[in-house]
C-alpha positions in Angstrom: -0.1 28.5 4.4 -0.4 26.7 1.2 2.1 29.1 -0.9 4.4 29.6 2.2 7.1 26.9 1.8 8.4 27.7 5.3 5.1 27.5 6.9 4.7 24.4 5.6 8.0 22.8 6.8 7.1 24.2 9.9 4.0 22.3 10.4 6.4 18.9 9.3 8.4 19.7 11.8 6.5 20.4 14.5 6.0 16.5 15.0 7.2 13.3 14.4 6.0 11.6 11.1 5.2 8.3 10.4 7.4 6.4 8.1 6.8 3.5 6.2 8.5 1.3 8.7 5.6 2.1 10.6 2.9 1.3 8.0 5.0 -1.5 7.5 5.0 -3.2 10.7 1.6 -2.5 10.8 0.6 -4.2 7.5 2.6 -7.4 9.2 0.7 -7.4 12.4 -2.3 -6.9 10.0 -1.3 -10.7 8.0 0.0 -12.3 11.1 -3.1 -12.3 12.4 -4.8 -15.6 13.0 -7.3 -17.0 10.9 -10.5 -16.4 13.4 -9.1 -12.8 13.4 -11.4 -10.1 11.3 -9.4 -6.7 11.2 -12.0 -4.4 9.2 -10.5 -0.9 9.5 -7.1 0.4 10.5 -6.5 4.0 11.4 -2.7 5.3 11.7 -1.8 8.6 12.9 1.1 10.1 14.6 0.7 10.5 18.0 1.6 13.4 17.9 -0.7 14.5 15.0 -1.3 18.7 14.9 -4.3 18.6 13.3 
């Protein structure tokens, strides 16, 4: 899978990716957030995520 540049676009494809829109909008809600607020981690995946 590694050296197969098909394969590999096939595994892209197979699902919707995040883009940075979505990191984005993330990062916002992230600083919006009010003072009392303590957001230690933040996981983002696809939904759709194949592996």
């Amino acid at each position: 899978m590694y050296n197969d540049e098909e394969k590999g676009n096939n595994l892209f494809t197979a699902f919707k990716c995040l883009q940075g829109e979505d990191i984005a909008r993330s990062v916002l809600h992230i600083i919006s957030s009010p003072a009392h607020v303590e957001i230690n981690d933040i996981i983002i995946r696809p939904t759709d995520e194949y592996f």
